[in-house]
C-alpha positions in Angstrom: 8.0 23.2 -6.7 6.3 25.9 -5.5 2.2 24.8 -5.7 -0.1 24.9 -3.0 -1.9 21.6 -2.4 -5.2 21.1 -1.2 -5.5 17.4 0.0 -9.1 16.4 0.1 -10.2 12.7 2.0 -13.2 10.7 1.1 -15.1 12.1 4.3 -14.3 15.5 3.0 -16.2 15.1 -0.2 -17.5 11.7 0.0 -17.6 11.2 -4.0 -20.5 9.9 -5.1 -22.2 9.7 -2.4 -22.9 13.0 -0.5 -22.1 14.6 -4.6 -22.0 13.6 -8.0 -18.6 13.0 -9.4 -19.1 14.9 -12.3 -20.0 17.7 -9.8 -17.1 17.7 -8.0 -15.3 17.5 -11.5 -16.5 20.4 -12.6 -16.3 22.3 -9.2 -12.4 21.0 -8.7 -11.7 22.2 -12.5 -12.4 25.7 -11.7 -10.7 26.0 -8.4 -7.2 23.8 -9.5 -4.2 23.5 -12.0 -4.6 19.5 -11.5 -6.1 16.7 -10.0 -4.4 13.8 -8.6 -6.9 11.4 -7.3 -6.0 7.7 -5.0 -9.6 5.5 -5.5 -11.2 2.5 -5.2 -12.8 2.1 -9.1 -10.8 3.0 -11.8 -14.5 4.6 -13.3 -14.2 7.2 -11.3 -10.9 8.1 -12.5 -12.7 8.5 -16.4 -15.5 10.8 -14.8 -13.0 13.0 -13.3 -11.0 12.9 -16.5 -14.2 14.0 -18.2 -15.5 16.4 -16.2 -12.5 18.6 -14.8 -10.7 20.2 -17.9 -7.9 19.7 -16.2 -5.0 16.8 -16.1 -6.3 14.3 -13.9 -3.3 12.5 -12.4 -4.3 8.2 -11.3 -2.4 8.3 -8.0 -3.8 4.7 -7.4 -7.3 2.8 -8.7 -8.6 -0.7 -8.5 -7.2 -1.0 -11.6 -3.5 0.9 -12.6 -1.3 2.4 -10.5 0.3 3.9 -13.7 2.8 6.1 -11.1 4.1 3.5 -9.3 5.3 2.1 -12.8 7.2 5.2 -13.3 9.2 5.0 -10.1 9.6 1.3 -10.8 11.5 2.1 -13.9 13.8 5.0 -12.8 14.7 2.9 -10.5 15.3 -0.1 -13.1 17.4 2.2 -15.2 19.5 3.2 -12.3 20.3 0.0 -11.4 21.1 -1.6 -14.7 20.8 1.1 -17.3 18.8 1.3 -20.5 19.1 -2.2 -22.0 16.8 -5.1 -22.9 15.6 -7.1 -19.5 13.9 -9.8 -18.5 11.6 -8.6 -15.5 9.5 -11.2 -13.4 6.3 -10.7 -11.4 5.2 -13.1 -8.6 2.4 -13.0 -7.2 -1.4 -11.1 -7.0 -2.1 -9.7 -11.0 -3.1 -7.0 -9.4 -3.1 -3.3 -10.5 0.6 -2.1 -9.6 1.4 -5.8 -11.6 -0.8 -4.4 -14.3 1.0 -1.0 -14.8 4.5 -2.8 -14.4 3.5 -5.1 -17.1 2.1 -2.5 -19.6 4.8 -0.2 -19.1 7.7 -3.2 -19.3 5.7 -4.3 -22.4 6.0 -1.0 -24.2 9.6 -0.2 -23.0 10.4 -3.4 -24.9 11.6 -5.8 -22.4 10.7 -9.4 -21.6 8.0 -9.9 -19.1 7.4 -12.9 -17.3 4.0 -13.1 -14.4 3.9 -15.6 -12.2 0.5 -15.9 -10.2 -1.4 -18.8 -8.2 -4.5 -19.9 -10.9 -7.2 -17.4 -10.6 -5.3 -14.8 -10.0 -3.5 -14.2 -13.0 -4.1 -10.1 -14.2 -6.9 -9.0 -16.1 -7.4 -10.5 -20.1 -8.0 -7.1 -21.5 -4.7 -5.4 -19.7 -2.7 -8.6 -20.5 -4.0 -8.4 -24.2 -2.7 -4.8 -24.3 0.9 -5.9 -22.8 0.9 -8.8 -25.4 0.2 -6.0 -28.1 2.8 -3.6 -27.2 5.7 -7.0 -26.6 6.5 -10.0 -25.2 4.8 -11.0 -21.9 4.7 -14.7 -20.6 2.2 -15.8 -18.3 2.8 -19.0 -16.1 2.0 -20.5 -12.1 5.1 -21.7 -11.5 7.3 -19.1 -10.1 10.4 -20.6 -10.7 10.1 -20.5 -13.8 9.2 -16.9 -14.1 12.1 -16.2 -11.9 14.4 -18.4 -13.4 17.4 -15.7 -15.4 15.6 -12.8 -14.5 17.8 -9.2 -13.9 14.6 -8.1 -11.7 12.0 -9.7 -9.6 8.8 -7.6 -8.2 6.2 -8.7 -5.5 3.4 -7.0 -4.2 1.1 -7.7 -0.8 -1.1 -11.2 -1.3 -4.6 -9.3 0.3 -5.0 -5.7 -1.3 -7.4 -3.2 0.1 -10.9 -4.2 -0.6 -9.7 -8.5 -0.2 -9.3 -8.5 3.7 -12.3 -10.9 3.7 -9.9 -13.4 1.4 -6.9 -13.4 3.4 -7.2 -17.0 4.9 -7.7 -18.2 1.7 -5.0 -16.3 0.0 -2.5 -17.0 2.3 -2.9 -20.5 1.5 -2.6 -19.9 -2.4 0.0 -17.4 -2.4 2.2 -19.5 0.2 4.7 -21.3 -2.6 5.6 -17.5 -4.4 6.7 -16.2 -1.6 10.2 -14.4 -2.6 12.5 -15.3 -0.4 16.8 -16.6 -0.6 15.6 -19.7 -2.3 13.3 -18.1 -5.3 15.9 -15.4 -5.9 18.9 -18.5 -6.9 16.9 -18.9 -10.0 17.2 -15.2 -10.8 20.5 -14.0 -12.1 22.9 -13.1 -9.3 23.0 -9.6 -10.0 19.4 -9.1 -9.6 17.6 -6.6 -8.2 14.0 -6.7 -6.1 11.4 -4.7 -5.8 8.4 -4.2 -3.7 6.0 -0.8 -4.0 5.4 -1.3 -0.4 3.8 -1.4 2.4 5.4 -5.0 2.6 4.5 -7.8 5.0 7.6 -9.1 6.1 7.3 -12.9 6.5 4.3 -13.5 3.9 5.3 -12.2 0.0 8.4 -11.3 0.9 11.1 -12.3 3.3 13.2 -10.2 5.9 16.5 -11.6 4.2 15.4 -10.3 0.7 14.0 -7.2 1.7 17.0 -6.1 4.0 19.7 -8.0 1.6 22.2 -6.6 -1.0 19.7 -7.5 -3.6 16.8 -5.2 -2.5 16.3 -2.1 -4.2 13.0 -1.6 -2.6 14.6 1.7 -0.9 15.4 3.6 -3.8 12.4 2.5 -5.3 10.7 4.4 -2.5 12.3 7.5 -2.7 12.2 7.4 -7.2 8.3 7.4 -6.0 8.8 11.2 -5.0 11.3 12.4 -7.8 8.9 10.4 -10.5 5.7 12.0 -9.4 7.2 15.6 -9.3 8.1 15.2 -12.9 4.9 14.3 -14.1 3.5 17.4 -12.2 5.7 19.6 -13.8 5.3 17.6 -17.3 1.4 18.2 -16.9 1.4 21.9 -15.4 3.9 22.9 -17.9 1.4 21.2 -20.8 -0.6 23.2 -19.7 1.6 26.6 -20.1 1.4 26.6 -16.4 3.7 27.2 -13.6 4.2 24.0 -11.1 
């Protein structure tokens, strides 16, 4: 595309800590065209936003992962066009379920989220999704699963959870997508997974490697989806990429 990135690690800068974010804001916003930042609290993606003066791009947060969404509808559409769907989560409500969910919700298709009690995604996002269309929340994921045209999973311990895995393992156990889940789902289904997976826990080796898994593509649409937005945003900008 023809940018020159500079990729900057929390050691390198330590936000908040060694510097105020609203400092590095400022200092980033005279230096770059954009900012695409991966962090723990979403917060610090609205300081960023604030301070910079220029786009601020939420490569991942505690609480979206707004670009995972993207690639997980280019690769929807490729798959089975633009139509109505019905599209089932199972599993953590976690952030990559809450951008899937808002992003289903506003492209008008059915949403279904299946997760073990207490884990179900956060009441303001799931208020939003409800405002925008129709999103059904239940624990039993065969019934969330049950005539679906796509199924989507995600890791049981996200970063920041390690200390939960025991436990989680033993709540999470019965939505494990695997051959038996997917006969509820219409045959012509497709799965996802926004990876890294862990074969043998939220997601099977038969599932993931079998003519149902679209988990690759979805991989590379990461890459095609994210350049777009770059361009989108630089060119909003009356900028070259």
């Amino acid at each position: 595309m023809g940018a020159h990135g500079v990729y900057l690690t929390q050691n390198d800068i330590q936000m908040g800590k060694r510097e105020a974010v609203m400092d590095i804001a400022r200092n980033l916003g005279r230096w770059v065209q954009g900012v695409i930042a991966r962090v723990f609290h979403h917060s610090v993606l609205h300081e960023l936003a604030q301070f910079a003066g220029v786009p601020v791009i939420n490569a991942l947060s505690d609480h979206e992962h707004p670009c995972q969404a993207l690639a997980d509808w280019m690769t929807i559409e490729e798959h089975k066009g633009n139509r109505p769907l019905t599209v089932a989560w199972v599993g953590d409500g976690n952030n990559v379920c809450h951008s899937f969910m808002l992003l289903s919700a506003l492209l008008g298709h059915s949403v279904r989220i299946a997760t073990p009690e207490g884990y179900e995604p956060n009441p303001q996002v799931l208020q939003q999704a409800r405002a925008w269309g129709s999103v059904y929340l239940t624990h039993d994921p065969e019934e969330a699963v049950a005539g679906a045209d796509v199924v989507y999973t995600d890791v049981w311990v996200s970063m920041g959870y390690e200390t939960e895995r025991e436990i989680r393992m033993r709540q999470f156990a019965p939505f494990q997508v695997n051959e038996a889940l997917m006969r509820h789902a219409l045959p012509d289904a497709i799965v996802l997974h926004c990876l890294p997976a862990r074969r043998g826990e939220e997601i099977t080796d038969a599932v993931l490697d079998g003519p149902q898994s679209a988990v690759w593509d979805q991989a590379e649409n990461r890459l095609h989806t994210q350049k777009a937005l770059i361009a989108l945003l630089c060119h909003s900008q009356g900028q070259n990429p």
